[in-house]
N, C-alpha and C positions, 0 to 999 in steps of 0.2 A: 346312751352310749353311741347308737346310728347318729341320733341328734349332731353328740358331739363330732366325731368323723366327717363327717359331711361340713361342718365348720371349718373345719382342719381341711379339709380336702379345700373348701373354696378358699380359705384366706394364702393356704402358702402362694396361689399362683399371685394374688397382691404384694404379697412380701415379696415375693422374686421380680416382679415387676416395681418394686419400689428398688429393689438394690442395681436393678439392668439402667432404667433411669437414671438413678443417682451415678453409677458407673460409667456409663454408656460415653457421655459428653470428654470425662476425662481419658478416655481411650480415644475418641476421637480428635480433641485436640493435643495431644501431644504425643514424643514418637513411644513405643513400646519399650518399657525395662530392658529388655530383652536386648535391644539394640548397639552395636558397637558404644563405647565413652568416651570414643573422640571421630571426628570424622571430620572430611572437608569435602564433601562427595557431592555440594553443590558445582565442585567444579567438574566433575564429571560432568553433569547433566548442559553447564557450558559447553564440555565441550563435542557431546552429542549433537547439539544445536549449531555448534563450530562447522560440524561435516554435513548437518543438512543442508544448510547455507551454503556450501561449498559444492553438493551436487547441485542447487536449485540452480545456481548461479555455470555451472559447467554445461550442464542439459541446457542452459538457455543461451549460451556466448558461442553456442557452435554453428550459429548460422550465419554471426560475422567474418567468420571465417571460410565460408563459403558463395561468402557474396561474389568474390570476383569469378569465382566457374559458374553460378549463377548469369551472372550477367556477360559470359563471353559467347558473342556468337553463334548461332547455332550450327553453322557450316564448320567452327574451327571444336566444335564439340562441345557447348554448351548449353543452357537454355535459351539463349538471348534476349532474357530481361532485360529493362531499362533501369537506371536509379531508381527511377519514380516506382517500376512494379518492387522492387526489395524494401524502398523507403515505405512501401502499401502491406507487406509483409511484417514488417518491424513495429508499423502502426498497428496492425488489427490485433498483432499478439497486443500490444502496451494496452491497447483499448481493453481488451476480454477481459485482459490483467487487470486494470483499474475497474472495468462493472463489476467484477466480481469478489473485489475484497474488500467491501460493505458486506455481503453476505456470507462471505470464510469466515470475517470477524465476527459476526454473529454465533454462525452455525459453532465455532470454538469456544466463544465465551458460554453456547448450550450444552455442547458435549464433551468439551474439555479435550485439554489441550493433547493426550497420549492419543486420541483414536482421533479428533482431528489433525494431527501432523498427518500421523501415516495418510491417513483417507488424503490428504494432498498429496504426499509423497508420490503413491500409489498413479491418481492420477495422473500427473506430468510426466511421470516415467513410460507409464503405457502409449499416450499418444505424442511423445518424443522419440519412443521406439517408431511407431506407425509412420511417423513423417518421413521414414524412407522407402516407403512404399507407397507415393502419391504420384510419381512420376515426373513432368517438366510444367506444369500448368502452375499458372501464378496462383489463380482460385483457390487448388486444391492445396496445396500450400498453405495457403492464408485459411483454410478452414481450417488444418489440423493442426496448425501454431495458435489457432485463435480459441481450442480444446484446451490445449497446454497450456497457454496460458490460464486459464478455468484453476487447473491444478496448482501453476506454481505461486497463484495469489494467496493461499492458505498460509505459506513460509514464515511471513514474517508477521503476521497477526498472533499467530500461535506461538513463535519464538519470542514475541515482546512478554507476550503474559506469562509465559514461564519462566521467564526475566525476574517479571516483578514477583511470580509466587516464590521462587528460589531462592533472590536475591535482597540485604535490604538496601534504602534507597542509596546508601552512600557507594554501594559496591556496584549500581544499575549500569550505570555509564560505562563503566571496565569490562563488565560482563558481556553487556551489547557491544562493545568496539571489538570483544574477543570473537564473538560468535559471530558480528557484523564482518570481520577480516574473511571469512569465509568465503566471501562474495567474492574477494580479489584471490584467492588461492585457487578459487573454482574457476573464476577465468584464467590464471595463470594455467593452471592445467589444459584448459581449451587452447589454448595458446602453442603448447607445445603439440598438442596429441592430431588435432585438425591437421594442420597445415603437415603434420610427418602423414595422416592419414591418407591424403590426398595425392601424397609424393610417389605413399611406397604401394598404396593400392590402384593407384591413376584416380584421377576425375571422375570417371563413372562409375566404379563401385569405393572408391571411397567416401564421399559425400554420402552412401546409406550407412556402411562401415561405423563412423562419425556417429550418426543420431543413435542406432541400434547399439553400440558400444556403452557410451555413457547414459541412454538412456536404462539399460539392466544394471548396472551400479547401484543405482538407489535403492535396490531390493535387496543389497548386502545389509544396508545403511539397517533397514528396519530390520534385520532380525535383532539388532542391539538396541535399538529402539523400545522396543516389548519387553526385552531382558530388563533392560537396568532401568528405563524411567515411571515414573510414579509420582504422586503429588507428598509433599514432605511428608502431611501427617500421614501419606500412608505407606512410606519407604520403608522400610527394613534395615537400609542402610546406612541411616542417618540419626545421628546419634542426637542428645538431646542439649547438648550443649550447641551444637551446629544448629540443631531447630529454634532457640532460644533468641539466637543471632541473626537467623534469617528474617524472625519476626521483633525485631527488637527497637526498629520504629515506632515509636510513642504516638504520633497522628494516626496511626494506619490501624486498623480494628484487627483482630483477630481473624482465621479465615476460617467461614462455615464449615459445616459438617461434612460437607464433601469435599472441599477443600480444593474444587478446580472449578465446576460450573456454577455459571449465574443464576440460580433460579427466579431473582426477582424482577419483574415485568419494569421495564424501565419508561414504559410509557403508555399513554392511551394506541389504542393501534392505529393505524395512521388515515383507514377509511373509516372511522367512528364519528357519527354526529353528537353525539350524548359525551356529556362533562363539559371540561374548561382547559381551556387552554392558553398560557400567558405566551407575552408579548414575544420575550426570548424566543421560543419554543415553535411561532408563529413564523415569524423570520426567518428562524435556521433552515424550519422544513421547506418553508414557501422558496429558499434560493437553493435548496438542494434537489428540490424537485423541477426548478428551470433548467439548473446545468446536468441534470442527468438527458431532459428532454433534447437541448441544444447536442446534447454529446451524441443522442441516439440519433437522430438527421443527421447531423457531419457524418458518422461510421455510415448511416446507411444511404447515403448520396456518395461514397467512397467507392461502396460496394457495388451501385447497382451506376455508376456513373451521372455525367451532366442531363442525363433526364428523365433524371428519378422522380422528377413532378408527371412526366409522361406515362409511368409505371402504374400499372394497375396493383399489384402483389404488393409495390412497394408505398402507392396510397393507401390501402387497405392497413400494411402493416403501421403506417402513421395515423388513420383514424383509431385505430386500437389503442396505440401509446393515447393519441389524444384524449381520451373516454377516461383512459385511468387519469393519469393527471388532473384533469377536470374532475374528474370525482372523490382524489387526493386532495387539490383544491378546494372544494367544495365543503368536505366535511374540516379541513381545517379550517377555514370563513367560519363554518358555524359555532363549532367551539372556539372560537377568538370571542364572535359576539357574546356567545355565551358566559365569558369570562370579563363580559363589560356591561353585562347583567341585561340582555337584551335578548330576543327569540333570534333565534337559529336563521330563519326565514330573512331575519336581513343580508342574509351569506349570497341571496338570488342579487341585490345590487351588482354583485361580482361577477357571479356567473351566466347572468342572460348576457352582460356585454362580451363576456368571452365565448359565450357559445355564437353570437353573432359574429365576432369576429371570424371563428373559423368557418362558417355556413357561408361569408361574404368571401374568402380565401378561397373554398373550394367551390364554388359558383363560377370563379373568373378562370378558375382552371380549364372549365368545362364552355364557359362563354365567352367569349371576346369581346362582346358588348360591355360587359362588366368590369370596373376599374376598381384593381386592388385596392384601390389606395385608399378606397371608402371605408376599408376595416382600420381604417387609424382612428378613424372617428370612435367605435364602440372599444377600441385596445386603450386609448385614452381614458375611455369612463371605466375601464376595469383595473385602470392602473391609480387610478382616482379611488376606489372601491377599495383596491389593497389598502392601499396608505392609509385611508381614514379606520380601517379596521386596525391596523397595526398602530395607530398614532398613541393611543394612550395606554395606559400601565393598569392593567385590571386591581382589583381588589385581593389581596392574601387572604381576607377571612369568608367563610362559607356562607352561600348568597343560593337565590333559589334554584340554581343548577348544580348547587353540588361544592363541591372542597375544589380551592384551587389546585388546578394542574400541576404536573412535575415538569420542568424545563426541558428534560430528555435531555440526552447526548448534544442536537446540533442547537440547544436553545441555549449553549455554554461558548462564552468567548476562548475558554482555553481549547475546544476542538476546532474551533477557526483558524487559532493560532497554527496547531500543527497543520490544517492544512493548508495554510495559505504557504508554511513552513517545505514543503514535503510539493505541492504546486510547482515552485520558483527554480525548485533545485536537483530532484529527481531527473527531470529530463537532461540536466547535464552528465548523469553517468548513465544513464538510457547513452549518450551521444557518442562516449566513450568506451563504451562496449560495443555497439553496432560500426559504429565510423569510424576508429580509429586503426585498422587495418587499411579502410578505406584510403584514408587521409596519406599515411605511410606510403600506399603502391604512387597515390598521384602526385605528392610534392615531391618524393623522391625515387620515382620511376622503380619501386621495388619489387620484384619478387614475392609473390604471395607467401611462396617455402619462407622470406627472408623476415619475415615481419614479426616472425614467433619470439624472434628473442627479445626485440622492442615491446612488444607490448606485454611478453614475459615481465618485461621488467618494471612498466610501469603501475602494473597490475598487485606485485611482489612489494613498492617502495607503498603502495597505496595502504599495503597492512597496518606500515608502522606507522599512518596517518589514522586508521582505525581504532587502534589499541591503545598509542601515546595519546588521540584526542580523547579517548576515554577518563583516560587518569588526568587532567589538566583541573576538568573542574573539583573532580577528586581533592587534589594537592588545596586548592583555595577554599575548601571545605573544612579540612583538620587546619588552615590557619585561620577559622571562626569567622567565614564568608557563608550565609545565608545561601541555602542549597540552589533557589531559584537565582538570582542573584550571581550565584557562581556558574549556575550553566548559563545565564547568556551571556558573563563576560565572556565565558571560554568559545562561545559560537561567535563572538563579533570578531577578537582575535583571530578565529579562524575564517572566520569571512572574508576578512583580507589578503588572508594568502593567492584565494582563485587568481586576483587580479594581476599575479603573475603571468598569469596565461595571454595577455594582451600582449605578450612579447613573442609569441610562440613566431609567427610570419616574419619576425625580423631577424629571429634566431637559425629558424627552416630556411633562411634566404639562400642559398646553393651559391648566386654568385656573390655574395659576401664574404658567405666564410667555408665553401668551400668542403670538401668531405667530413668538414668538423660540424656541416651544420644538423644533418640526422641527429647527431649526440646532441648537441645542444636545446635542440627541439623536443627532444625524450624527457632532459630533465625537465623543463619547463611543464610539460606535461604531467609529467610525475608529481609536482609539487602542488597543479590541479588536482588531479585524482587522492591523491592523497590529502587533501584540503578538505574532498569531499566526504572522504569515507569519517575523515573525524566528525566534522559537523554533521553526520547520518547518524554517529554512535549517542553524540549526545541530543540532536533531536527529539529521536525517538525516546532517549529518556526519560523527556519533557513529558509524555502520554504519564508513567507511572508516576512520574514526581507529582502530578495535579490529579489525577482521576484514582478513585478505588480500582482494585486489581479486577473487580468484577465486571469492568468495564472496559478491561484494559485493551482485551481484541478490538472489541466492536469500535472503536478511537482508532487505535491502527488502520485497522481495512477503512473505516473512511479517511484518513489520511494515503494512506496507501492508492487510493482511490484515488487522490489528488495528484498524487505521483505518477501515477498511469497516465494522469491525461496530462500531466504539465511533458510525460515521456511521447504523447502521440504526438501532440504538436512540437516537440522538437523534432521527432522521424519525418515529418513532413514538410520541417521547414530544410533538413536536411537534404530529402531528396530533390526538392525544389529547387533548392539552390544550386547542387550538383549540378541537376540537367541544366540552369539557367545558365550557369557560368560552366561549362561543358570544355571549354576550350582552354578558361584561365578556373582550373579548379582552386587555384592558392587564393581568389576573391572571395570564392563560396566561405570558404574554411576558417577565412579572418573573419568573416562577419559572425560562423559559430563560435570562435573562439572569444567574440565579444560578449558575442550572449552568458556563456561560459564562466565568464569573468566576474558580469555583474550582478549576475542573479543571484548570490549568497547576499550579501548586502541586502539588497531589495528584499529580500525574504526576510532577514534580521529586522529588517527597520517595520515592516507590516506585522509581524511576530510581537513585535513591543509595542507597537502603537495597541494592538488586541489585547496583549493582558503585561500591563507596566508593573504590574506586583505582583506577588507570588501569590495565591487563592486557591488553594484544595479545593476539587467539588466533595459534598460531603449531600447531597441531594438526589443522588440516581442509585 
């Protein structure tokens, strides 16, 4: 009788573990009985994402509105920056902003997307608050905007993947142009609220007034944040028919058990010498790992000025980056060979020439006897060394190092795409949020108070460029157009429209046409901006429409990424121009206004050249 009890005893916890099991997965993937029988409460969580977007974009448009008390004089009460120190300002934030969303889209595709928004949110509010209490120093400035930025990279890596967990793909584009309009409602707000800040408080305490105001906003944002968002399967509020629909894309797998983070390793880690590594995967990291190098010299020759090769602190901090790179390098050299069935130890081909090269580089810094120019000789045999490792196409089946490698994320043409996409064309509303106050005071002698209503309005016409370019490729989808297919028709139609903007100098001509020309220059403008924001909604589409949702941040933040820098070097082709053309600012302005124009195109046609057919990854 103990006998039997004791049986009894061990088997029910089997039994109940056979029934939690069996249970378990159907509770998890779908919503609870319990739950409303109809619902549409994905558009809520739109339009949560609608108002972060709208602070991100408010806390960040408030310093173009401050440029010109920035930069007036310091005897008539200002700081008396030059262009060039605000265009140094606008760059170092775009910069922090682009290093840093690679690693938001990470950190969010690990922690998922409710605790990393706020964690962003949280961030950029705190030291947009702080930035009114740095004083008049360009430096200090550019440090605490170059914080801020840190924070407000998280925005839109996090807001794409809850796109796609929420949304399915035919609904992405409308979703992202609803929640992407935010950008322009958030500057239209800075639009108004700056320029009265400045009026009714004066110059010197309205410009802290400014940062400190909108930057405690965002803290309303999240307590509704916490309240209402959730991942579908584990909402309350969302019924099962809505869940049915949000997952009702045929290609797209079901979402794991946690239903927001990625748990699966998407790749060998990036300093590992052990396994294999293919061709693709070679490539992407080897050119992602130059343009991160190239980007850290430009920001830090920015920072420390023309003789940053003279800087001690500042060669130090370039031998460091150099050690990693090289040793980034180095271990991808070895798994490439490895993947072409050869010892690891051929990877030294590559990097004795590049260690020499830099050992011949910092010699002639140090000796004048020594000509650089001798490190072209070993840059040569290391760029010999790349190519022949990259040259052929390893083996798919398992060889004496192991299973072929995963391509990862940049070993994938359709992440080129976006960012070569997100490169060309970012920095034209980077241009349009910083400069075009700018632009306003110089071509027509305006009033900084007078500018709020023009760019009120170009910012407001921008929405309906976000929302209607959403629904475009929508409409060409229900008439049986091929989803890929239908978004880049609707992005090349809209690439076209920028090239209105080449008309803006002829329009802003004063003596042409006279008081009429402000208005006529607005719309021109407006029908840029708004050009832009459609082809931003469907873009970033492009990320869910090709990749699994698990991937869908870390795609973002490196295109985002790309956005940042294609946005530094317009702030400094900007302020350059400015100061160059100082006297005739209307030359500077035509020649951004060209850039302006053609960079949609340009980005379309490299866009399609990278991936001419539509190709799910179905690999990472």
């Amino acid at each position: 009788m103990a006998e039997t009890a004791i049986r009894c005893k061990d088997g029910f916890p089997r039994l109940k573990a056979r029934l939690v099991s069996a249970i378990l997965p159907v509770i998890m993937s779908s919503p609870n009985p319990s739950r409303p029988a109809a619902s549409n409460f994905r558009w809520i969580i739109c339009a949560l994402l609608f108002f972060s977007t709208t602070v991100n974009y408010m806390d960040r448009q408030v310093i173009s509105y401050l440029k010109d008390y920035f930069c007036t004089p310091v005897e008539a009460g200002g700081f008396g920056w030059s262009n060039t120190d605000f265009s140094h300002l606008t760059a170092f934030f775009t910069g922090f902003y682009a290093g840093m969303t690679i690693l938001a889209g990470w950190v969010i595709d690990k922690i998922g997307t409710k605790l990393g928004l706020a964690l962003s949110l949280i961030i950029w509010s705190v030291f947009g608050i702080l930035n009114a209490f740095v004083g008049s120093l360009v430096m200090m400035h550019v440090a605490i905007r170059s914080l801020f930025g840190i924070g407000e990279a998280g925005n839109f890596p996090a807001s794409i993947k809850t796109v796609a967990e929420w949304f399915p793909k035919r609904e992405r584009a409308l979703a992202t142009g609803i929640f992407n309009s935010g950008s322009n409602f958030g500057a239209m707000i800075a639009a108004l609220f700056v320029p009265w800040c400045l009026t009714y408080f004066g110059g010197d305490r309205g410009w802290k007034l400014a940062f400190i105001i909108t930057g405690a906003v965002g803290f309303i944002w999240l307590i509704f944040w916490f309240w209402l968002y959730d991942t579908p399967n584990k909402c309350p509020r969302l019924s099962q028919a809505e869940y049915d629909h949000i997952h009702s894309d045929k290609d797209e797998a079901k979402p794991a058990q946690d239903g927001d983070k990625s748990g699966k390793k998407v790749g060998a880690g990036l300093f590992s010498f052990t396994g294999r590594l293919p061709r693709s995967a070679f490539w992407g990291l080897s050119i992602m790992i130059y343009i991160l190098c190239v980007f850290i010299f430009f920001i830090t020759q920015k920072i420390v000025g023309p003789t940053v090769l003279q800087n001690k602190y500042a060669l130090i901090f370039f031998a460091i980056t150099a050690v990693v790179a090289l040793a980034a390098s180095a271990a991808l050299h070895a798994r490439r060979w490895h993947d072409l069935e050869k010892s690891g130890w051929v990877s030294l081909s590559y990097l004795i020439p590049v260690a020499a090269t830099f050992v011949i580089l910092g010699l002639s810094l140090t000796d004048s006897s020594i000509n650089y120019q001798i490190a072209c000789i070993p840059a040569a045999l290391a760029i010999i060394a790349m190519v022949a490792a990259g040259a052929k196409i390893g083996s798919t089946s398992p060889g004496r190092f192991g299973n072929a490698g995963s391509p990862g994320l940049l070993g994938h043409r359709q992440t080129w795409s976006f960012f070569v996409g997100k490169l060309m064309t970012d920095g034209v509303w980077w241009f349009y949020l910083f400069w075009l106050p700018d632009y306003l005071v110089k071509q027509f002698k305006m009033p900084i108070a007078d500018t709020m209503w023009p760019t009120f309005i170009v910012f407001g016409v921008a929405i309906i460029g976000s929302v209607y370019g959403g629904s475009v490729p929508m409409t060409l989808m229900k008439r049986g157009m091929p989803v890929y297919k239908a978004r880049m028709t609707a992005m090349f139609l809209i690439a076209l429209c920028p090239l209105a903007v080449l008309t803006t100098q002829y329009f802003g001509d004063v003596s042409h046409f006279g008081s009429m020309a402000e208005t006529y220059a607005v719309i021109v403008i407006c029908i840029g901006a708004a050009a832009h924001q459609a082809w931003s909604a469907n873009l970033f589409t492009t990320v869910s429409d090709m990749f699994p949702k698990t991937a869908v941040g870390s795609v973002t933040g490196i295109g985002a990424m790309a956005g940042g820098l294609g946005g530094v070097i317009v702030q400094l082709i900007s302020g350059t121009l400015t100061d160059t053309y100082k006297a005739t600012p209307q030359k500077a302005y035509l020649i951004m206004f060209m850039i302006c124009a053609f960079s949609y195109l340009i980005a379309w046609v490299g866009m399609k050249i990278l991936v001419p057919r539509h190709k799910p990854i179905t690999d990472i």
